[in-house]
C-alpha positions as CSV (number, residue, x, y, z in Angstrom):
1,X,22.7,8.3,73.0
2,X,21.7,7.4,76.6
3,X,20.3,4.1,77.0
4,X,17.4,3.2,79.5
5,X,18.3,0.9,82.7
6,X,15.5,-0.9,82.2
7,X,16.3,-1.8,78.6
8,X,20.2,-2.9,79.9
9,X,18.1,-5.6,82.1
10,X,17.5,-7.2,78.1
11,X,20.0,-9.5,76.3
12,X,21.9,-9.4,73.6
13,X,19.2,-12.1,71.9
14,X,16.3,-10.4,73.4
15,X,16.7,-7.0,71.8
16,X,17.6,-8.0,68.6
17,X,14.5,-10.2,68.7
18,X,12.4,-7.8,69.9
19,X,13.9,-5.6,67.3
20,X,13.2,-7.7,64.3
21,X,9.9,-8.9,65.7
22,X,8.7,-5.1,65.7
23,X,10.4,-4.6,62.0
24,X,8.3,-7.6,60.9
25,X,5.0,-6.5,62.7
26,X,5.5,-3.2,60.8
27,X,6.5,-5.3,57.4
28,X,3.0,-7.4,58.0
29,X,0.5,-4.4,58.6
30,X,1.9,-3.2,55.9
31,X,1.5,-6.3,53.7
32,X,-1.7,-6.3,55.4
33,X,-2.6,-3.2,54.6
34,X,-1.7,-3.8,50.8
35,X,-3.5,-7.1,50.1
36,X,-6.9,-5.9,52.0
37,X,-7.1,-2.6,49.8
38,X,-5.6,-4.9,46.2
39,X,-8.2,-7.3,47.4
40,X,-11.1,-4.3,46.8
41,X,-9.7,-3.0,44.1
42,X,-9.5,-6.3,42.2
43,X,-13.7,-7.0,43.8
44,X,-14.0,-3.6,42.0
45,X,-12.4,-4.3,38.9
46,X,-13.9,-7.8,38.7
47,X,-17.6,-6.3,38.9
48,X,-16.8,-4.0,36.2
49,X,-15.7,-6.8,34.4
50,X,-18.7,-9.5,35.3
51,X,-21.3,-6.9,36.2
52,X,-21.3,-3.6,34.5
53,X,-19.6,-4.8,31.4
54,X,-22.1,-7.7,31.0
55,X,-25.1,-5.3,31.2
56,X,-23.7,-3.0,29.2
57,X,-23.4,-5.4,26.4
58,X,-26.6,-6.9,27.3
59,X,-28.2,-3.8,27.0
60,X,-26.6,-3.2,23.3
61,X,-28.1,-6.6,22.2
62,X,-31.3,-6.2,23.8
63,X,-31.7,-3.1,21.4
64,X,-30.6,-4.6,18.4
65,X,-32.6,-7.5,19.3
66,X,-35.7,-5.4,20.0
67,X,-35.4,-3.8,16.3
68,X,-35.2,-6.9,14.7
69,X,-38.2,-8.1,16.7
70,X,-40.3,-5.0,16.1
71,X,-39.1,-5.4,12.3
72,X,-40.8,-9.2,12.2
73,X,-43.9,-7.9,13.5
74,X,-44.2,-5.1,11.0
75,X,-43.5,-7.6,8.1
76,X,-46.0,-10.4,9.6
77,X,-48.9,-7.5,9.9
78,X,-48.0,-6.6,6.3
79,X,-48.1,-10.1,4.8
80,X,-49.5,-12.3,7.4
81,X,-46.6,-15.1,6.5
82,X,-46.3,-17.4,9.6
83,X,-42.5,-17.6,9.6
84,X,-42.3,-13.6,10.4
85,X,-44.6,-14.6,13.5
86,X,-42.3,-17.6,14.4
87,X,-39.4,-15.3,14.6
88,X,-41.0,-12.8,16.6
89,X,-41.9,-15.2,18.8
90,X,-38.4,-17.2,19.5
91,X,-36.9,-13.5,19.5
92,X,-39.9,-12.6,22.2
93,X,-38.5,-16.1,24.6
94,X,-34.8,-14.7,24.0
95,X,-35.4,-11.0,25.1
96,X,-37.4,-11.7,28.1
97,X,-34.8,-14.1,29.3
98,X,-31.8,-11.2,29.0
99,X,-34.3,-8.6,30.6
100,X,-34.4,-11.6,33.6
101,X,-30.6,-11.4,33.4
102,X,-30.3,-7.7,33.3
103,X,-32.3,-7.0,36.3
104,X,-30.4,-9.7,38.1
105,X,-27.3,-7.9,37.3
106,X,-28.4,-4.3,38.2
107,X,-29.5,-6.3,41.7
108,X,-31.1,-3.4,44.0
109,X,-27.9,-0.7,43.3
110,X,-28.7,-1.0,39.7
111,X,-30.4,1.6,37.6
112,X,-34.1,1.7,39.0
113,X,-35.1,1.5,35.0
114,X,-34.8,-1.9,34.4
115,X,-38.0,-3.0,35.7
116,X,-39.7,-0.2,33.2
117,X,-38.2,-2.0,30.3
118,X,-39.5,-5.0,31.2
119,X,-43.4,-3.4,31.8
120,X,-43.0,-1.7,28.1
121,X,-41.4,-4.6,26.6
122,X,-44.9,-6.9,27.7
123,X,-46.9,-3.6,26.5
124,X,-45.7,-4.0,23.3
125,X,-45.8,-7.8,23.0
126,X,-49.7,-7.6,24.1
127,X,-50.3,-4.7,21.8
128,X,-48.5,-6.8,19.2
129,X,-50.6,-9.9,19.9
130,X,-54.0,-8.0,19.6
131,X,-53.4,-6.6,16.4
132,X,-51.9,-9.7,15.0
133,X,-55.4,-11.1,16.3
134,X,-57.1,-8.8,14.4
135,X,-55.1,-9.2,11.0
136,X,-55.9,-13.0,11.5
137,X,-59.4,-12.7,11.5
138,X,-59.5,-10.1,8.6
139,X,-61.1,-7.2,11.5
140,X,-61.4,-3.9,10.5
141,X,-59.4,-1.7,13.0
142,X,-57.3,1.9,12.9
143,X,-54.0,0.7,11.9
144,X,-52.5,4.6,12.6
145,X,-53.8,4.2,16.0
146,X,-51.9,0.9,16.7
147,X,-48.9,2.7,15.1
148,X,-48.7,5.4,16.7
149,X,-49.2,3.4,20.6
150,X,-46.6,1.1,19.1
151,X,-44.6,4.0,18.2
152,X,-44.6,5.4,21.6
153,X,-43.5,2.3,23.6
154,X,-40.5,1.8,21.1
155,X,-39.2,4.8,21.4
156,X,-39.4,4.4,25.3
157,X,-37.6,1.0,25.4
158,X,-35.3,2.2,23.7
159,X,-35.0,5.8,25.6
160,X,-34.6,3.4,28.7
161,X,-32.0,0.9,27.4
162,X,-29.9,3.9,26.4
163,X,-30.3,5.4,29.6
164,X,-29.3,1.9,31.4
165,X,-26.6,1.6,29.6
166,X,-25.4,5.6,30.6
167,X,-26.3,4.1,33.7
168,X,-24.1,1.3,34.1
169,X,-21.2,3.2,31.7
170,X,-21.4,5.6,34.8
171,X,-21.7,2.7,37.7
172,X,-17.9,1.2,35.5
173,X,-16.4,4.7,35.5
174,X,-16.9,5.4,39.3
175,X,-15.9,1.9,39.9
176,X,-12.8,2.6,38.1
177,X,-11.8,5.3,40.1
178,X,-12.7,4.2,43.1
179,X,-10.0,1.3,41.6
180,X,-7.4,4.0,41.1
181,X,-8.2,5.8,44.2
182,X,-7.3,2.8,46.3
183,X,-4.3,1.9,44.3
184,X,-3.0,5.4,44.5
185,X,-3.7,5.1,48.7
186,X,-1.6,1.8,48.5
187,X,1.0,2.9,46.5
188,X,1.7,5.7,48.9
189,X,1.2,4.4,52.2
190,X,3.6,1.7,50.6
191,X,6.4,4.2,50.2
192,X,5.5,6.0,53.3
193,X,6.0,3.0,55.7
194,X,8.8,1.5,53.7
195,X,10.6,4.8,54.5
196,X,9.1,4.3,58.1
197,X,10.1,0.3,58.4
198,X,13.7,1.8,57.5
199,X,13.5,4.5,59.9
200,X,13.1,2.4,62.3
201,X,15.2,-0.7,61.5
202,X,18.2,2.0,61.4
203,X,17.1,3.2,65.1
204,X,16.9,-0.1,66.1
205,X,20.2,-1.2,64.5
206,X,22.0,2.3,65.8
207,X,20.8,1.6,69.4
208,X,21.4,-2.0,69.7
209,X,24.8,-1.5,67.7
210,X,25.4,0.9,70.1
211,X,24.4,-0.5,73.4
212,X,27.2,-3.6,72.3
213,X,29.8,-1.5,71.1
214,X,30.3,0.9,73.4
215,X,30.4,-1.2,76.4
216,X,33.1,-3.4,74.2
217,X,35.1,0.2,73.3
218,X,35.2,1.1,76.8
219,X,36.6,-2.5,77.9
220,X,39.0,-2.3,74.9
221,X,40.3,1.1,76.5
222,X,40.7,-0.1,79.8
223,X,42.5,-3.4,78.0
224,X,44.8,-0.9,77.0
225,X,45.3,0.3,80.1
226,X,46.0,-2.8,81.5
227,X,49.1,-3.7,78.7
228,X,50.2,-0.6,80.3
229,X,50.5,-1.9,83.9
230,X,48.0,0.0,85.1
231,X,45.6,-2.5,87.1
232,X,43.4,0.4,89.1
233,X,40.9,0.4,86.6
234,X,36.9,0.0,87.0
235,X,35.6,-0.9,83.8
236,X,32.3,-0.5,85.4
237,X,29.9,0.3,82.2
238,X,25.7,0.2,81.7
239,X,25.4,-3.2,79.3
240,X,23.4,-5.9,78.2
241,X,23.8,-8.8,81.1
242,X,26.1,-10.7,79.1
243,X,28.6,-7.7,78.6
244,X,28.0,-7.3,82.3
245,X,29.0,-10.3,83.4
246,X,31.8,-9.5,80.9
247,X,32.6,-6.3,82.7
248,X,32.2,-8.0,86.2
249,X,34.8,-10.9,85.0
250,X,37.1,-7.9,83.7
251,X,36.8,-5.9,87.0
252,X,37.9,-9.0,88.9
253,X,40.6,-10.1,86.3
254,X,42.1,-6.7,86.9
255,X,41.8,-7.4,90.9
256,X,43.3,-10.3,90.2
257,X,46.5,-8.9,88.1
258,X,47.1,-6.3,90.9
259,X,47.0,-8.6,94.0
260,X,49.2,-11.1,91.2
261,X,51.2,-8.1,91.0
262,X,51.4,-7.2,94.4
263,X,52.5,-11.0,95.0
264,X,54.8,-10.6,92.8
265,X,56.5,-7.3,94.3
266,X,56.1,-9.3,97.7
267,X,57.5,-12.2,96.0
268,X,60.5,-10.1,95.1
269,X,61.0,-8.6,98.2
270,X,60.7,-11.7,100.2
271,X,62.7,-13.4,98.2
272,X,65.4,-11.0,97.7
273,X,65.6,-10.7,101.6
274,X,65.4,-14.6,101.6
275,X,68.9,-14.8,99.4
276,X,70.2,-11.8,100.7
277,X,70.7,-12.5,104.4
278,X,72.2,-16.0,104.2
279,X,74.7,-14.4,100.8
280,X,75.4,-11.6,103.7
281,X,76.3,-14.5,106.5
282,X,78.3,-16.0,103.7
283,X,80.0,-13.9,102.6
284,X,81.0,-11.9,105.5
285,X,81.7,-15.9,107.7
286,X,83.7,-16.7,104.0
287,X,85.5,-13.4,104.7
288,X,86.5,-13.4,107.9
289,X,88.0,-17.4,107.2
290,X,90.0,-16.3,103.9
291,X,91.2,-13.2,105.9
292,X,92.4,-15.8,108.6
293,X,91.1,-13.5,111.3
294,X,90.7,-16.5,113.4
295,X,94.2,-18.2,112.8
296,X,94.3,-19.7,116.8
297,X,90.7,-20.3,117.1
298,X,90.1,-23.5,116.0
299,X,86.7,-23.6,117.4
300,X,85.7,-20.1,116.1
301,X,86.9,-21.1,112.6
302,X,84.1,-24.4,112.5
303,X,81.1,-22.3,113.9
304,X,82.2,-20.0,110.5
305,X,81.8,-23.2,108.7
306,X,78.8,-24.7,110.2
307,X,77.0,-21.1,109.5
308,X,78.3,-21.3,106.0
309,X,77.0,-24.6,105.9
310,X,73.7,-23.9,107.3
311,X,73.1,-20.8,105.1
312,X,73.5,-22.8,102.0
313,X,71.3,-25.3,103.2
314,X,68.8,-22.4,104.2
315,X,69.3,-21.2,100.0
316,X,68.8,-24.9,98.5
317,X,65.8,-25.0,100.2
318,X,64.7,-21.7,99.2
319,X,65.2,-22.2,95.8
320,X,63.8,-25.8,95.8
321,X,60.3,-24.7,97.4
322,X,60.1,-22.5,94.1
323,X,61.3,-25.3,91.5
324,X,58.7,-27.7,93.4
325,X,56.1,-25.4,93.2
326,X,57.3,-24.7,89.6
327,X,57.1,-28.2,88.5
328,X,53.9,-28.8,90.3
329,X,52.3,-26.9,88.0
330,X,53.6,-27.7,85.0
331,X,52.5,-31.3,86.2
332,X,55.9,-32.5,86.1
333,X,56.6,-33.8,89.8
334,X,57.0,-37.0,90.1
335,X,54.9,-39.0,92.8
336,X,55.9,-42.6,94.2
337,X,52.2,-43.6,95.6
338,X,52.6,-46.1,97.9
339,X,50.2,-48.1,100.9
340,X,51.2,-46.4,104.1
341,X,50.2,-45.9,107.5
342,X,48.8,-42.0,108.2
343,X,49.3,-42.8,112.1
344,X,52.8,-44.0,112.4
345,X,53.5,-40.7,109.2
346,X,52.1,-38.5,111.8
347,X,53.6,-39.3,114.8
348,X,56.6,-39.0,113.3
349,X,56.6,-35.3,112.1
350,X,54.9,-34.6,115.6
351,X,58.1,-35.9,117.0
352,X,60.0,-34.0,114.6
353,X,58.8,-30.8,115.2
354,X,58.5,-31.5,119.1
355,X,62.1,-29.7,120.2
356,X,60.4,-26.0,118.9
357,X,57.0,-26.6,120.3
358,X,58.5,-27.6,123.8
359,X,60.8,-24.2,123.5
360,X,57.5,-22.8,123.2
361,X,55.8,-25.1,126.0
362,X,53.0,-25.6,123.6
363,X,51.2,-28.8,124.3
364,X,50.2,-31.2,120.9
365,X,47.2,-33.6,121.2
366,X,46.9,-36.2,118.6
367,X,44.3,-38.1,118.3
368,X,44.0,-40.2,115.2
369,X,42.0,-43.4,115.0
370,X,43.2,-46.8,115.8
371,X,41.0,-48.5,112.9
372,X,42.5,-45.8,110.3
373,X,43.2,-47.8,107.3
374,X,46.1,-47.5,105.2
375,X,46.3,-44.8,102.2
376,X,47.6,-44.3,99.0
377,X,50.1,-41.3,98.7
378,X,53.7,-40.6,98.3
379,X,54.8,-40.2,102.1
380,X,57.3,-37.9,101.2
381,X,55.0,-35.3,99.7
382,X,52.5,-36.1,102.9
383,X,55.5,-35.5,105.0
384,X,56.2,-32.1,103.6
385,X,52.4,-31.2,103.6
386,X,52.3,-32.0,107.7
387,X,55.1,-30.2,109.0
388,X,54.6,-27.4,107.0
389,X,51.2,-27.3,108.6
390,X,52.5,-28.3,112.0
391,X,54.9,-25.7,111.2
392,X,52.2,-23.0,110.1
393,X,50.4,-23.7,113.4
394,X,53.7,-23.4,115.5
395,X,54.6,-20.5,114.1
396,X,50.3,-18.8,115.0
397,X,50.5,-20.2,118.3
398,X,51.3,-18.0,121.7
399,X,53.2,-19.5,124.0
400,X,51.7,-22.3,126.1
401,X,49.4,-22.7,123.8
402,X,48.0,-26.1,122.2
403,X,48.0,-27.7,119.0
404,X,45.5,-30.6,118.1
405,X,46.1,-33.2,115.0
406,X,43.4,-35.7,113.8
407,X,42.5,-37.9,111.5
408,X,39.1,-40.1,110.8
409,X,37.8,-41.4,108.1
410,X,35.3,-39.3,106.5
411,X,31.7,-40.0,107.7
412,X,30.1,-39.4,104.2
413,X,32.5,-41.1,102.3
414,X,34.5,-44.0,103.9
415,X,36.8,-44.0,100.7
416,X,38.9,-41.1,102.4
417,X,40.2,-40.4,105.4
418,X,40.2,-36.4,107.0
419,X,43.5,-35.4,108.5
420,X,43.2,-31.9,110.3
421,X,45.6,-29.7,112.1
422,X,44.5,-27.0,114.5
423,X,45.8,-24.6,117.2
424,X,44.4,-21.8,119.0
425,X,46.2,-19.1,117.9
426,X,45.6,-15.2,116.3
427,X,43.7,-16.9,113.9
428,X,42.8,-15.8,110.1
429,X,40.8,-13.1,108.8
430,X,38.5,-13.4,106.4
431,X,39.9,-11.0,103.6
432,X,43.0,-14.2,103.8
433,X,41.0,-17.1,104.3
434,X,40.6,-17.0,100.7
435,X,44.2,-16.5,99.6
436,X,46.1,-18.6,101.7
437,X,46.2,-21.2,99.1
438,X,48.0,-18.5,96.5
439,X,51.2,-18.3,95.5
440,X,53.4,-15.6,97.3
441,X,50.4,-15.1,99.5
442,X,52.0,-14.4,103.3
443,X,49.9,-13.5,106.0
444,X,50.9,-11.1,108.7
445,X,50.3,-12.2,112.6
446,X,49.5,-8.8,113.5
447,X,53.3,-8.4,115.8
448,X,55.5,-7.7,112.1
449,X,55.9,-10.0,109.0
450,X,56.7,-13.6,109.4
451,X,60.1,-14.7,108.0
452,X,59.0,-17.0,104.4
453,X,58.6,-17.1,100.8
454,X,54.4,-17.5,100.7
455,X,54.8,-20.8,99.0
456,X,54.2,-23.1,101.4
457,X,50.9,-23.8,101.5
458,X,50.4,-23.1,97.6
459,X,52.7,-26.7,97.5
460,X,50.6,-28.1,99.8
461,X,47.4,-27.4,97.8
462,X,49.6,-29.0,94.9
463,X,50.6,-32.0,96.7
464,X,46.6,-32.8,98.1
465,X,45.4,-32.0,94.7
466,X,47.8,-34.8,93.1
467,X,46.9,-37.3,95.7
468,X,43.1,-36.5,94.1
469,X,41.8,-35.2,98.0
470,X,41.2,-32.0,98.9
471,X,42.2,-29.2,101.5
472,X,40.7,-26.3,102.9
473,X,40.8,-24.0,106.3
474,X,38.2,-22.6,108.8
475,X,39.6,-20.1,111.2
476,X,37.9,-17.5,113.7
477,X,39.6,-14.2,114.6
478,X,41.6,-14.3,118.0
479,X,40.3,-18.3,118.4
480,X,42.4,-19.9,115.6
481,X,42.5,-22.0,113.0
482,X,42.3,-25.3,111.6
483,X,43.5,-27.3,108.2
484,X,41.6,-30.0,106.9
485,X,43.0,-32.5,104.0
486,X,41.5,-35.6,102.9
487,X,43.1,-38.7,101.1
488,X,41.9,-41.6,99.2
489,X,41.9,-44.5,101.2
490,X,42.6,-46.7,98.3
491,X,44.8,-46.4,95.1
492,X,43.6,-43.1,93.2
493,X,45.4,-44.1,89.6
C-alpha cells in the first residue's frame, strides 16, 4: 500500500481523528437516516391508529345508531307515544355530531362520500319530521309513498357508510404498507452501511496501522543493523511528522555513533602511538643502561635517565588527561573555588609558555582590564584551561605570528567576566567548529596530524562548565581563530 505525500504531512492525532470523525459522520447519517424514515413510519402508524381506525369505528356506530334511529321513528308513526319521538331526537343530536367528526377526520384526502351522508342523513330527518307532522294532526297522507322515499335514503346511508368504511379499511391497508415499505428500506440500508461503516473503519485502521508500522519496522531493522556495528545506515522512510522527526533523530544518532566510532578508532590510534613511543624510548634508554653500553660515560648514562624520566612524565600525563576527563563526567572532580585575580593568573601562564612562543618569534598581546574584578574558580583548573589554549594557539600559529589574550567584563552582564584567546593562524573549518569541544576530536592543520590525544579542549569545556560560565570559538579559514570563556564574577555555589 503506497501512501500519499500529502497525507504523510498529517499526524499521528490528525488521521486518527480525521478517521473516526469520518466513521462517526457515516454512523450519524445513518442514525439519521433511520430515525427520519421510523419517524414516518410511526406518523403512519399513528394515523391509522387516531384517523382511519377512529372512522372506521365511527362509521360502524353511526350505522347501528342510524337503525336504532330509523326503528324509533317507525314505532312513534305507529303509536304516536312521545318517548319514541324523544329518542329519535337525542339519537338525531348524537349522529349529527359523529357525522361532524367523521368529516373532520376524512379532512380533504378522505373518502369524498362523507358529505353525501350527511345531505341523506338531513333528508331523512326532514322527511321524518313531515310525516310525524302529519300523524300529529291526524292528516290523511300515502303512507307507502313516505315508505318507500324513506326506504330509498336508508338504504343509501347505509350504501355510503359501508362504502366509507371500505374506504378508510383501504386508506389503513396502504398506510400499512407504506409502514412496512419504509421499515423494510431502513432495515436494509441499515445492514448495507453497517457493512459499509466497517468497510471503511478497516481501511482506515489498515492504512493508519500501516503508515505507523512500517516506518517503525523499517527503523527496527536498521536498529538491528546498528547492534551489528554497522553505522552507514539511512533510515530515511515516508512517515507521519512525528515518526519523522523520529527518523531524522535516528539518522543523526547513527552519524553520531560513527563519528563516536571513528573517535574512538582515532582515540585508539592516538593513544596507542601516545604510549607507544615513550614505552619505545624506555625501553630501548632502560636497555642500553642494564646492558651497561655506556660504562665510561657518565654523562651519556644521565641523559638515558633524564629521557626515562621525561617519558614517564610524558605517560602520567597522558593517562591523567583521560582519568580527568573521566571523572569530569562522572561529576566526580573535585574543585577548590576560591577569589582570585584573572590578571595576575594570566600573566602567569603567558610567562610560562613565553620560551616556545619566542622559539617561534611569535609576539603575545595581553590586554586585560585594570578594573577586572576578582572571580570565583579553582585556579588550578583555570590554569590548565589557559595554557592549553595558549597552547592550542601556539601550536596554529606560523612563525612570527601574533597571539592576543583578553579579558573584560561582559557588557550585558557585569556578573561575568569574558576571557578570550586569539591568534592569526590556519584557522578552523566549519565542518570542526562544531566538534572541537568532543572527546577524541583532533583537528588536522593541513601540513600532517598534530601530535595529542583530542582531549584537551573536551576538559576545558568540563572545567568552564563546572565553574557555571561558558566557552565557545569563532574562527575564519586562513585568518584564525579565537576562544572565548566567561566566569562568574562572584561565588557560583
Amino acid at each position: 500500500m503506497k501512501f500519499s505525500p500529502y497525507l504523510m504531512k498529517f499526524t499521528i492525532f490528525d488521521r486518527l481523528l480525521m478517521g473516526y470523525i469520518a466513521i462517526m459522520v457515516l454512523v450519524f447519517a445513518q442514525g439519521f437516516y433511520t430515525v427520519w424514515n421510523l419517524r414516518q413510519s410511526h406518523h403512519l402508524i399513528q394515523a391509522i391508529d387516531t384517523v382511519d381506525g377512529t372512522a372506521i369505528r365511527l362509521s360502524e356506530r353511526l350505522i347501528e345508531d342510524l337503525f336504532s334511529q330509523f326503528a324509533f321513528g317507525e314505532k312513534y308513526l305507529l303509536s304516536g307515544d312521545a318517548d319514541y319521538l324523544n329518542r329519535f331526537e337525542t339519537l338525531t343530536e348524537d349522529t349529527l355530531r359523529r357525522m361532524e367528526d367523521l368529516e373532520k377526520l376524512a379532512g380533504p384526502r378522505g373518502p369524498s362520500n362523507v358529505s353525501n351522508v350527511s345531505g341523506l342523513y338531513d333528508r331523512y330527518v326532514t322527511l321524518f319530521h313531515e310525516e310525524a307532522e302529519l300523524v300529529r294532526r291526524h292528516a290523511v297522507y300515502s303512507r307507502e309513498s313516505h315508505d318507500r322515499r324513506k326506504e330509498i335514503i336508508t338504504d343509501g346511508l347505509s350504501g355510503q357508510l359501508k362504502q366509507i368504511i371500505q374506504d378508510f379499511k383501504s386508506l389503513r391497508n396502504e398506510k400499512i404498507a407504506t409502514s412496512g415499505q419504509i421499515l423494510h428500506k431502513v432495515y436494509n440500508f441499515t445492514f448495507g452501511m453497517a457493512g459499509f461503516i466497517i468497510l471503511i473503519g478497516a481501511l482506515v485502521s489498515i492504512y493508519n496501522t500501516r503508515s505507523i508500522n512500517g516506518p517503525i519496522l523499517i527503523l527496527k531493522h536498521k536498529t538491528r543493523e546498528i547492534s551489528e556495528g554497522n553505522f552507514d545506515v539511512r533510515a530515511v522512510v515516508r512517515s507521519p511528522p512525528e515518526i519523522a522527526e523520529l527518523d531524522h533523530d535516528f539518522t543523526r544518532m547513527c552519524e553520531r555513533l560513527k563519528e563516536l566510532e571513528d573517535m574512538k578508532s582515532n582515540f585508539v590510534s592516538h593513544v596507542s602511538h601516545e604510549l607507544r613511543t615513550p614505552l619505545t624510548v624506555i625501553k630501548e634508554a632502560s636497555s642500553m643502561l642494564l646492558e651497561d653500553i655506556f660504562r665510561n660515560h657518565h654523562r651519556k648514562r644521565h641523559e638515558l635517565s633524564s629521557i626515562i624520566h621525561e617519558e614517564c612524565d610524558r605517560l602520567i600525563m597522558a593517562v591523567n588527561r583521560i582519568l580527568d576527563l573521566s571523572r569530569m563526567e562522572a561529576k566526580m572532580m573535585p574543585f577548590d573555588f576560591t577569589e582570585c585575580d584573572v590578571k595576575t593568573l594570566i600573566q602567569k601562564c603567558v610567562s610560562k609558555m613565553s620560551p616556545l612562543m619566542e622559539r617561534k618569534n611569535i609576539d603575545v598581546e595581553v590586554r586585560v582590564s585594570e578594573t577586572l574584578p576578582f572571580a570565583a574558580m579553582d585556579p588550578h583548573q583555570i590554569e590548565q584551561v589557559m595554557e592549553n589554549l595558549l597552547g592550542n594557539a601556539l601550536k596554529y600559529t606560523p612563525d612570527n605570528g601574533l597571539i592576543s589574550v583578553r579579558g573584560e567584563l561582559l557588557e550585558k552582564d557585569p556578573d561575568y567576566m569574558k576571557i578570550s584567546v586569539s591568534d592569526n593562524g590556519a584557522g578552523i573549518a566549519g565542518k570542526d567548529l562544531k566538534k572541537i569541544f568532543d572527546k577524541f576530536h583532533r583537528i588536522d592543520n593541513g601540513r600532517g596530524t598534530i601530535r595529542g590525544t583530542g582531549l584537551g579542549l573536551a576538559i576545558v569545556k568540563h572545567i568552564i562548565d563546572s565553574h557555571g560560565g561558558k566557552i565557545w570559538a569563532e574562527s575564519i579559514e586562513g585568518k584564525g581563530s579565537t576562544f572565548y570563556f566567561t566566569l562568574p564574577v562572584h561565588s557560583s555555589s
